[in-house]
KEKE-767492 format. One record per atom (N, C-alpha, C, CB): residue number from 1; residue in one letter; atom name; x, y, z. Coordinates in nm, 3 decimals, decimal comma. Glycine has a CB too. Example, Ala and Ser with C-alpha at 12.3 -4.5 7.8 and 13.67 -1.06 7.14 Angstrom:
BEGIN
+-----+------+------+---------+---------+---------+
: seq : type : atom :      c1 :      c2 :      c3 :
+-----+------+------+---------+---------+---------+
:   1 :    a :    N :   1,319 :  -0,569 :   0,780 :
:   1 :    a :   CA :   1,230 :  -0,450 :   0,780 :
:   1 :    a :    C :   1,320 :  -0,330 :   0,780 :
:   1 :    a :   CB :   1,131 :  -0,447 :   0,905 :
:   2 :    s :    N :   1,285 :  -0,225 :   0,708 :
:   2 :    s :   CA :   1,367 :  -0,106 :   0,714 :
:   2 :    s :    C :   1,290 :   0,003 :   0,787 :
:   2 :    s :   CB :   1,408 :  -0,060 :   0,572 :
+-----+------+------+---------+---------+---------+
! end
This chain:
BEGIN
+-----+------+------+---------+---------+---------+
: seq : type : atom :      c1 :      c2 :      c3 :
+-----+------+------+---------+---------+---------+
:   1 :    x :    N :  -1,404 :  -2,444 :  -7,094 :
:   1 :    x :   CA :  -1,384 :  -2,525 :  -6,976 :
:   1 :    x :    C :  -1,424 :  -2,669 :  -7,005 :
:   1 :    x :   CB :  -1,464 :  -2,470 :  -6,858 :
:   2 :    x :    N :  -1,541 :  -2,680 :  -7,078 :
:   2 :    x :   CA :  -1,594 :  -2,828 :  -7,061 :
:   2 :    x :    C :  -1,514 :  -2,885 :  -7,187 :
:   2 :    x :   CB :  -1,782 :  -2,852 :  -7,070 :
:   3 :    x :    N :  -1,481 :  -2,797 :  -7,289 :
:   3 :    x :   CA :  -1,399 :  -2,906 :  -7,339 :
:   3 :    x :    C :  -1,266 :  -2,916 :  -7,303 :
:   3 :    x :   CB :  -1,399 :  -2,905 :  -7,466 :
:   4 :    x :    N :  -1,178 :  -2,885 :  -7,265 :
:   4 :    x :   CA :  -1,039 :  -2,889 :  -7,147 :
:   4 :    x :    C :  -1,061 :  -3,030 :  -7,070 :
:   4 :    x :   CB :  -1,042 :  -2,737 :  -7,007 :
:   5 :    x :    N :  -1,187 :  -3,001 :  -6,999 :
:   5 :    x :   CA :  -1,221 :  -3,111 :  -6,925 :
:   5 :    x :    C :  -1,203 :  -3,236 :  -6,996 :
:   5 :    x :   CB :  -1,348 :  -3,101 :  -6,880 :
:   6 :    x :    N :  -1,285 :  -3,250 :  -7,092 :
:   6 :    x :   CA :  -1,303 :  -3,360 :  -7,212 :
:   6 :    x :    C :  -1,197 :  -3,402 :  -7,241 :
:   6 :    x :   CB :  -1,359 :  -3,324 :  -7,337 :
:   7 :    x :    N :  -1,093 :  -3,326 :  -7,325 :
:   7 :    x :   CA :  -0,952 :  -3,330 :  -7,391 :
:   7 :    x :    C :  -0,896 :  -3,434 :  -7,282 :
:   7 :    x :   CB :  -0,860 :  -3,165 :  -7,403 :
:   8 :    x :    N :  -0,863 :  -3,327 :  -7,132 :
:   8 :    x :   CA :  -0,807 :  -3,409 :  -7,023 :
:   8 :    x :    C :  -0,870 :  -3,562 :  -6,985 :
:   8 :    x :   CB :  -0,821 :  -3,321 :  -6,901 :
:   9 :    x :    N :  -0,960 :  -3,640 :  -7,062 :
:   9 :    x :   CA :  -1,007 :  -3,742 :  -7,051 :
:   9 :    x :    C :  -1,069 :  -3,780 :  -6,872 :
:   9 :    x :   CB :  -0,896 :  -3,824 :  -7,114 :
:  10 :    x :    N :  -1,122 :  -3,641 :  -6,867 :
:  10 :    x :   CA :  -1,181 :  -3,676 :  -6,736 :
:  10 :    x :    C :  -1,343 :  -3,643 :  -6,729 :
:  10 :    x :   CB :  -1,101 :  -3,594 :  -6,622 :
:  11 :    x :    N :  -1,414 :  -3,617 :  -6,634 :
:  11 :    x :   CA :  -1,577 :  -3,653 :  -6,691 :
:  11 :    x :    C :  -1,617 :  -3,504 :  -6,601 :
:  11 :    x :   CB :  -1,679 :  -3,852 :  -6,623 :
:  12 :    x :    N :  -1,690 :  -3,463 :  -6,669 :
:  12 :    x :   CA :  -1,832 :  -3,397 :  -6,611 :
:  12 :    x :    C :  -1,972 :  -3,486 :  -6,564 :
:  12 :    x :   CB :  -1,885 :  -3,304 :  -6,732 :
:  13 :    x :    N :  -1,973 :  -3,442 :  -6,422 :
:  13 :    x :   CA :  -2,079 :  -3,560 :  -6,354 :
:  13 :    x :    C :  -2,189 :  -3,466 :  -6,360 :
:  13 :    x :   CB :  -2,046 :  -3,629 :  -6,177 :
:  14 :    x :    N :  -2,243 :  -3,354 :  -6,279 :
:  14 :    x :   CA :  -2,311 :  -3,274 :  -6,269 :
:  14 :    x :    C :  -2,300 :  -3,148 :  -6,361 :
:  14 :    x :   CB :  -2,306 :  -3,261 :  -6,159 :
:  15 :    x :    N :  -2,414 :  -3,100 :  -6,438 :
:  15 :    x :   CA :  -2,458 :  -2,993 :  -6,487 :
:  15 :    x :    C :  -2,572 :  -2,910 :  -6,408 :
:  15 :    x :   CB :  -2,494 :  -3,030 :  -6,606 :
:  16 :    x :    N :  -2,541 :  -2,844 :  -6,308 :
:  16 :    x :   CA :  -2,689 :  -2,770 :  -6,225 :
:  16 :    x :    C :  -2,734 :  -2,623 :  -6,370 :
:  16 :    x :   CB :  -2,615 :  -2,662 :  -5,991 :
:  17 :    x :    N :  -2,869 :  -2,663 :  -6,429 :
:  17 :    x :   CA :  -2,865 :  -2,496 :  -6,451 :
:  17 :    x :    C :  -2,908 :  -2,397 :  -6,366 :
:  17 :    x :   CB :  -2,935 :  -2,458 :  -6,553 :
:  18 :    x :    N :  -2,873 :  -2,284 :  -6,352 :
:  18 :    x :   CA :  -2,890 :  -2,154 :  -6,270 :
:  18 :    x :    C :  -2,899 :  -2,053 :  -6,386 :
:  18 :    x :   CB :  -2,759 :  -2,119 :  -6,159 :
:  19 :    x :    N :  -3,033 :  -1,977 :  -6,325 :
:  19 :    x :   CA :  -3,136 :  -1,903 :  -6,364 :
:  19 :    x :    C :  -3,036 :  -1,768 :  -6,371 :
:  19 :    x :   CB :  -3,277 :  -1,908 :  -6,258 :
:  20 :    x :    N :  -3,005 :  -1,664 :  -6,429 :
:  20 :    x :   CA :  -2,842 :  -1,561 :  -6,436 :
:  20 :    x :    C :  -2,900 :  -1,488 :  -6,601 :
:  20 :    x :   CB :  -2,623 :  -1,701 :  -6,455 :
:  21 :    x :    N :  -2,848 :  -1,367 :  -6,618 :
:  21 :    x :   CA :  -2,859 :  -1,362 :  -6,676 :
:  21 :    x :    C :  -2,760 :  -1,232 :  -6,707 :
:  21 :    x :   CB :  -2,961 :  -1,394 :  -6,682 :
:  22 :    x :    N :  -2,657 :  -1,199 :  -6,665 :
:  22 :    x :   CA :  -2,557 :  -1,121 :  -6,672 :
:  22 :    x :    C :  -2,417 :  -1,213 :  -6,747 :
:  22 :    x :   CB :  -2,537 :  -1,066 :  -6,518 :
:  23 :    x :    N :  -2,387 :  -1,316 :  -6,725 :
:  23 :    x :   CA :  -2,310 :  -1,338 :  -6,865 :
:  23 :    x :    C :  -2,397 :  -1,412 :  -6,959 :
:  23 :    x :   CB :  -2,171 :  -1,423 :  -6,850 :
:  24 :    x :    N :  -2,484 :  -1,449 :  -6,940 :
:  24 :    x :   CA :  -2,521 :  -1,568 :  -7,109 :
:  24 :    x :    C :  -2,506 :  -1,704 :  -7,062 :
:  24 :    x :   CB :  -2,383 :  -1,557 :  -7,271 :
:  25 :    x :    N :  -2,611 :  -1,755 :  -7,161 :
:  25 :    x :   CA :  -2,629 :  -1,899 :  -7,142 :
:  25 :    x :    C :  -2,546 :  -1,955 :  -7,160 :
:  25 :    x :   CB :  -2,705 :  -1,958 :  -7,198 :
:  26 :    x :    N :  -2,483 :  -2,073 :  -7,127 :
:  26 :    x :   CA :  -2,327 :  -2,155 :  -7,126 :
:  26 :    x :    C :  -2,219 :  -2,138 :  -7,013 :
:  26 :    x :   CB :  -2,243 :  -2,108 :  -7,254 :
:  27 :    x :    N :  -2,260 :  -2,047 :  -6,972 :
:  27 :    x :   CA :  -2,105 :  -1,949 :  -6,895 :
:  27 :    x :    C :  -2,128 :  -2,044 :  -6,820 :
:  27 :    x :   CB :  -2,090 :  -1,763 :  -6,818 :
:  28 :    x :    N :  -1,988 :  -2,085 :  -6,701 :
:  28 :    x :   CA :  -1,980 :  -2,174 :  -6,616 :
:  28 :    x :    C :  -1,990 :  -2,077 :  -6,523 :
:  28 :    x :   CB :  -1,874 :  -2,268 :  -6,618 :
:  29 :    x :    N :  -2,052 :  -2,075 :  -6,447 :
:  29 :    x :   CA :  -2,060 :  -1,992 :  -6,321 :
:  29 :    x :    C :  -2,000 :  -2,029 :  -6,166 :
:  29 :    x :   CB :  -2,197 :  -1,976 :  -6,306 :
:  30 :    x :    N :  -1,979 :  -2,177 :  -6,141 :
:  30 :    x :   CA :  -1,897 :  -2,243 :  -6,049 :
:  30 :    x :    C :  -1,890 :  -2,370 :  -6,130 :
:  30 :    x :   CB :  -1,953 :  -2,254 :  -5,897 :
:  31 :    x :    N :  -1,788 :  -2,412 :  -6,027 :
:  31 :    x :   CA :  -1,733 :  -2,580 :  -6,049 :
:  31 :    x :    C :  -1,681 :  -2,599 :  -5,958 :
:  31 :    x :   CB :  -1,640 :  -2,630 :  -6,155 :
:  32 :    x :    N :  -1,669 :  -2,751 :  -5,917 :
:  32 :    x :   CA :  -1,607 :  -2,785 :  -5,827 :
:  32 :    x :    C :  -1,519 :  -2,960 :  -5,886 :
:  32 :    x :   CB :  -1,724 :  -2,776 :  -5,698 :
:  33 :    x :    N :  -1,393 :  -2,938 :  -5,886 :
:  33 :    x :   CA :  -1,322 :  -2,877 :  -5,775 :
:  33 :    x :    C :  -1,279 :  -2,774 :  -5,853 :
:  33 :    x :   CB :  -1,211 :  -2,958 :  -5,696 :
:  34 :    x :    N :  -1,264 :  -2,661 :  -5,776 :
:  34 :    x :   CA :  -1,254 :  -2,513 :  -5,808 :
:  34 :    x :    C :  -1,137 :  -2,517 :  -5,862 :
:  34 :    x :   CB :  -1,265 :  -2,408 :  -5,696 :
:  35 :    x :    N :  -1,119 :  -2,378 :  -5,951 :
:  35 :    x :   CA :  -1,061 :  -2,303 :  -6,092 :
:  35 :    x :    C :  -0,931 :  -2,288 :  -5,972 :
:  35 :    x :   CB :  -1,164 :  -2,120 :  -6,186 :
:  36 :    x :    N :  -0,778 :  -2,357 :  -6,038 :
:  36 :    x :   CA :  -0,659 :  -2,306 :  -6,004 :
:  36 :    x :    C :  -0,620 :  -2,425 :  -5,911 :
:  36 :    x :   CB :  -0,663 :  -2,155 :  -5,941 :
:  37 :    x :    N :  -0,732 :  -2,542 :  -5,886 :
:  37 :    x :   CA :  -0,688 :  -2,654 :  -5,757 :
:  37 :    x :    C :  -0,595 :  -2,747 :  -5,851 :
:  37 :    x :   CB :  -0,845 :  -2,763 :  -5,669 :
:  38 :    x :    N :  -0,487 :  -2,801 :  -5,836 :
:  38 :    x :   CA :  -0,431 :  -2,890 :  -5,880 :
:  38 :    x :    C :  -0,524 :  -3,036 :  -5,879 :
:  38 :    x :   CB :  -0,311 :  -2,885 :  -5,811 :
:  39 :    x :    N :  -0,530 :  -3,092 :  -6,010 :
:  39 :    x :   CA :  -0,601 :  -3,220 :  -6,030 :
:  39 :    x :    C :  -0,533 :  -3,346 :  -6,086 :
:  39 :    x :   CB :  -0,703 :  -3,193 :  -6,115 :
:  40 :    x :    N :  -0,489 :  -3,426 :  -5,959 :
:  40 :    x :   CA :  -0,384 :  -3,557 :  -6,003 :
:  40 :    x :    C :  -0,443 :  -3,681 :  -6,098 :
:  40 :    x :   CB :  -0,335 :  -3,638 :  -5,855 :
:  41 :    x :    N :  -0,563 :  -3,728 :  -6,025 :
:  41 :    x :   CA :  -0,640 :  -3,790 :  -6,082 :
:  41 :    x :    C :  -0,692 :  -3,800 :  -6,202 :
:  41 :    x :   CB :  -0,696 :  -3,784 :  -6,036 :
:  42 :    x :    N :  -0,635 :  -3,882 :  -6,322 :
:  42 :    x :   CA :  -0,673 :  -3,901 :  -6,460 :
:  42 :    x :    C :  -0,866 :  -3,945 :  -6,459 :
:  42 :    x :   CB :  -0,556 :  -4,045 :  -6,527 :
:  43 :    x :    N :  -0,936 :  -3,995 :  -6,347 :
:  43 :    x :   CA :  -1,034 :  -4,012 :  -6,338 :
:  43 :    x :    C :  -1,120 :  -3,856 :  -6,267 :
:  43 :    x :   CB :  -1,028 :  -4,142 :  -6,274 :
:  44 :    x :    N :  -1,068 :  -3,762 :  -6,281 :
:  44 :    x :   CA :  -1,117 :  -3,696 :  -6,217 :
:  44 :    x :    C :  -1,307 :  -3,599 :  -6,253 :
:  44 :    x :   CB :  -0,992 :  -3,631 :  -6,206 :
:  45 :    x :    N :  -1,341 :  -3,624 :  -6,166 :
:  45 :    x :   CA :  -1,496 :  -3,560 :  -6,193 :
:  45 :    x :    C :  -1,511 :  -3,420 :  -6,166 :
:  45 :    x :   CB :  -1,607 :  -3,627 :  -6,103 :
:  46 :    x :    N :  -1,613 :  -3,344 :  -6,247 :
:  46 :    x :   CA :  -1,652 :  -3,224 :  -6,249 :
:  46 :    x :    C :  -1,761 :  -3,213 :  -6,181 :
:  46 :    x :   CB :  -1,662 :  -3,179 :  -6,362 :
:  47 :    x :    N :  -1,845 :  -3,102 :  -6,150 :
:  47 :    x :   CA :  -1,972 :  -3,058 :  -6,113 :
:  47 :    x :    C :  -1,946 :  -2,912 :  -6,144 :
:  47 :    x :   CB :  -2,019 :  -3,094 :  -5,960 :
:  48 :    x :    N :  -2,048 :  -2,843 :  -6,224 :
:  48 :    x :   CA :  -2,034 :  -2,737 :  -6,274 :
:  48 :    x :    C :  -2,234 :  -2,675 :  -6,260 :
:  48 :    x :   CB :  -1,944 :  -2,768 :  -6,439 :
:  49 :    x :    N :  -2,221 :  -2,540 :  -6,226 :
:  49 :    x :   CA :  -2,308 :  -2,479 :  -6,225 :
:  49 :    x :    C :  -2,342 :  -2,375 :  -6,358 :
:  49 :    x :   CB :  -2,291 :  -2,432 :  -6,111 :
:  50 :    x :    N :  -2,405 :  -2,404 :  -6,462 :
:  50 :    x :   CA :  -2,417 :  -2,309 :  -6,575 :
:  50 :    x :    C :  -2,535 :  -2,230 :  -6,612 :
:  50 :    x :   CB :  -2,392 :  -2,372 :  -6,677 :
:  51 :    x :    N :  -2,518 :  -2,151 :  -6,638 :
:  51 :    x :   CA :  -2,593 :  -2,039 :  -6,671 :
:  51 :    x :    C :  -2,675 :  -2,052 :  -6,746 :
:  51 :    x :   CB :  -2,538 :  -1,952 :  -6,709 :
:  52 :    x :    N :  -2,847 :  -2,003 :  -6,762 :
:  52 :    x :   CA :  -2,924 :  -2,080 :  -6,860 :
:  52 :    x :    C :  -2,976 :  -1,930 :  -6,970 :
:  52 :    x :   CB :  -3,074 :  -2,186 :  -6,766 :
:  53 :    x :    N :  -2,924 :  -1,820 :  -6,903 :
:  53 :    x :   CA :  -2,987 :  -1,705 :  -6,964 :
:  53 :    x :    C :  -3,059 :  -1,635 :  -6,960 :
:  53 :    x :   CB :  -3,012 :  -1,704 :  -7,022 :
:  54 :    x :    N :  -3,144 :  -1,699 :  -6,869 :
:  54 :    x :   CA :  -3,225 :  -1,654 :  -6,818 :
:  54 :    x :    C :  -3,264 :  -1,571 :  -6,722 :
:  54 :    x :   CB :  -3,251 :  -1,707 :  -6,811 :
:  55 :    x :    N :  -3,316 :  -1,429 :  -6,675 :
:  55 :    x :   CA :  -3,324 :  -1,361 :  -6,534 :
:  55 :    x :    C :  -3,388 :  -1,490 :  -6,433 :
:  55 :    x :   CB :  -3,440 :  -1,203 :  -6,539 :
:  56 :    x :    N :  -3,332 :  -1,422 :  -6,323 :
:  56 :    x :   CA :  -3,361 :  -1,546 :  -6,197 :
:  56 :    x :    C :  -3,500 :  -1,514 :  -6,161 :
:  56 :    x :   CB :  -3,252 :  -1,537 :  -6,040 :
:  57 :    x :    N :  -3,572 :  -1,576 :  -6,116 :
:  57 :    x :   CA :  -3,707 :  -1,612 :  -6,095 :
:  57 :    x :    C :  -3,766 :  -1,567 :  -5,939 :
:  57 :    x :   CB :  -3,714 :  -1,773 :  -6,119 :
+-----+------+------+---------+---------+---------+
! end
């Protein structure tokens, strides 16, 4: 995902990590704007919630 993003010359603003530990550290667990939305904007920004590996606390 984050490199797609990259390639597409658009930015990742937010990285939240979340505490998960059923897929593995890295996994994107949300984003916004959400998986399947059409994105016109060559400037367009990410916010992504990723997984740190950790069981939740």
């Amino acid at each position: 995902m984050k490199d797609c993003v990259q390639a597409a010359g658009w930015k990742i603003m937010v990285q939240t990590p979340v505490d998960e530990s059923t897929y593995g550290e890295g996994t994107v667990l949300e984003q916004y704007p959400p998986a399947g939305e059409d994105i016109a904007d060559k400037d367009a920004e990410f916010t992504l919630k990723i997984s740190t590996g950790n069981p939740p606390q």
